[in-house]
N, C-alpha and C positions, 0 to 999 in steps of 0.2 A: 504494500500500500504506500502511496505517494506522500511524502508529507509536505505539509505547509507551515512555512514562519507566519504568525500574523503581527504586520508591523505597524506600527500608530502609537499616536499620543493618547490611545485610548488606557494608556498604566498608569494614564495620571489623573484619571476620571474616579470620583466618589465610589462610583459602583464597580470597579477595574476587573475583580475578577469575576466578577458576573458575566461581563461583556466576555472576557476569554473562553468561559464556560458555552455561552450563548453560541461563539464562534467556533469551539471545538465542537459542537454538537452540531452545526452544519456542515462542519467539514465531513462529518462522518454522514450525513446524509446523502453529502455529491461521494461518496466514497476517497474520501482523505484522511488524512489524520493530521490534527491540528496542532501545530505546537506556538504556544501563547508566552511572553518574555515570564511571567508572572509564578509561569510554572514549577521556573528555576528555584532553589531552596538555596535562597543565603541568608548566612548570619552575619546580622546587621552589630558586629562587632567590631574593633578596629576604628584608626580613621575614619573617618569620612571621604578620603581620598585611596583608602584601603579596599573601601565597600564599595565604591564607585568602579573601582575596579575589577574586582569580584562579577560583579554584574555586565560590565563590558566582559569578560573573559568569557563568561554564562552565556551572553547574549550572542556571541560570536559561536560561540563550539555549537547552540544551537540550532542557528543559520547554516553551520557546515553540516548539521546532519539532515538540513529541510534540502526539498526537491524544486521545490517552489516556495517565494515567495508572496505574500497578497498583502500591500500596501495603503495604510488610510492617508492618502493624500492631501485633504482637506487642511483649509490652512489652521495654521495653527500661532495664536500669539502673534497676527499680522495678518498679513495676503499670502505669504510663503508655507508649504507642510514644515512641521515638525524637523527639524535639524538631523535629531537622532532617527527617523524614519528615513529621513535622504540619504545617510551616510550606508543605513543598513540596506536599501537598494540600489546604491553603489555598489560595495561589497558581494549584494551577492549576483550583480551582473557581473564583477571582476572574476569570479568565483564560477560562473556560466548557466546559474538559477534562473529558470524563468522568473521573471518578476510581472505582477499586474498591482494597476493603482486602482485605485477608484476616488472618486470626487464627485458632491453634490452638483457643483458648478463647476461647467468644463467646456466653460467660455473661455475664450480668448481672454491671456494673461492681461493684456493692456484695456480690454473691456471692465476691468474692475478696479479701473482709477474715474471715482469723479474729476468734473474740469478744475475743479476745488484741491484737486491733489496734482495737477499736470500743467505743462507748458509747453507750449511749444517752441523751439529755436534751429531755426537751419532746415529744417522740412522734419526735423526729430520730435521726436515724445518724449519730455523728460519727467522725473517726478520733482516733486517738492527739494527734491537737495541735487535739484542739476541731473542725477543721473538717468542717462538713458534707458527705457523700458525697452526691452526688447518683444519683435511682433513678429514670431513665426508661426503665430496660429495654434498655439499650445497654451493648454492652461498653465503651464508651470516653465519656469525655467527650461530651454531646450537639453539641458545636461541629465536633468532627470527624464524627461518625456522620454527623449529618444532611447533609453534607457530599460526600457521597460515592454512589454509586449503590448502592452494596452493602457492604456486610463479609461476604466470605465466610469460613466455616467451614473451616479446612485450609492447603493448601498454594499459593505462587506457582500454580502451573497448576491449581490448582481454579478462582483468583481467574481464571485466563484460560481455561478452560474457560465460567465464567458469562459472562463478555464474551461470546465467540464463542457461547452460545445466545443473548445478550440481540438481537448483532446479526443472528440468524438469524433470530429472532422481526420486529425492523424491516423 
């Protein structure tokens, strides 16, 4: 059986392991097996820069044993996902994981600055501090988009509903 990382800023929601729960129980619906960050068993001993690490080491040997990853995209503390979500689908496209995202809105990145946040200078789109938005028709940074098999449209089990057609289609 295939497994899947589920990666999001959803470890930092009130309800965190319910959501994991929730999500490992779909997975076994599409016929996967879900592995959620939360599931990992640390003691929260040591530093604070001890534990931190513990959990990057957890969170990583994880990733190496998933098949797949399925990504919550949405932003997170901004317009941008979650930091630790970006890096961990980097990693495991370095790594040669499928990865899928999913995201509520999957408009175009630069559709989601009022004119109240943008300027324009030179034919460019910049935001509030000068910098350039870039407009390749991706809701996210092209470094992750391109990255990934998919951005779906919706919810966790949309993103794994497209899996389970993509691997229906194979």
């Amino acid at each position: 059986m295939k497994k899947i990382y589920i990666a999001g800023p959803d470890v930092f929601e009130a309800d965190a392991k319910e959501r994991g729960e929730r999500y490992k129980k779909l997975c076994m619906q599409y016929g996967y097996e879900g592995l959620f960050p939360l599931d990992n068993e640390i003691a929260f001993c040591g530093s604070p820069n001890e534990v931190a690490c513990t959990i990057f080491k957890a969170n990583v040997e994880m990733i190496d044993a998933c098949d797949i990853v399925i990504a919550n995209l949405n932003p997170f503390r901004g317009k941008e996902s979650d930091s630790g979500t970006v890096w961990e689908c980097g990693y495991a496209y370095a790594k040669g994981k499928e990865v899928y995202g999913y995201m509520q809105n999957v408009r175009n990145y630069k559709e989601r600055f009022s004119e109240e946040e943008t300027q324009k200078e030179g034919g460019r789109l910049l935001d509030v501090d000068g910098k350039i938005i870039e407009d390749f028709g991706y809701p996210l940074n092209l470094m992750i988009a391109c990255s990934v098999q998919k951005i779906v449209a919706g919810s966790f089990e949309d993103a794994l509903k497209e899996l389970h057609a993509q691997s229906s289609r194979s």
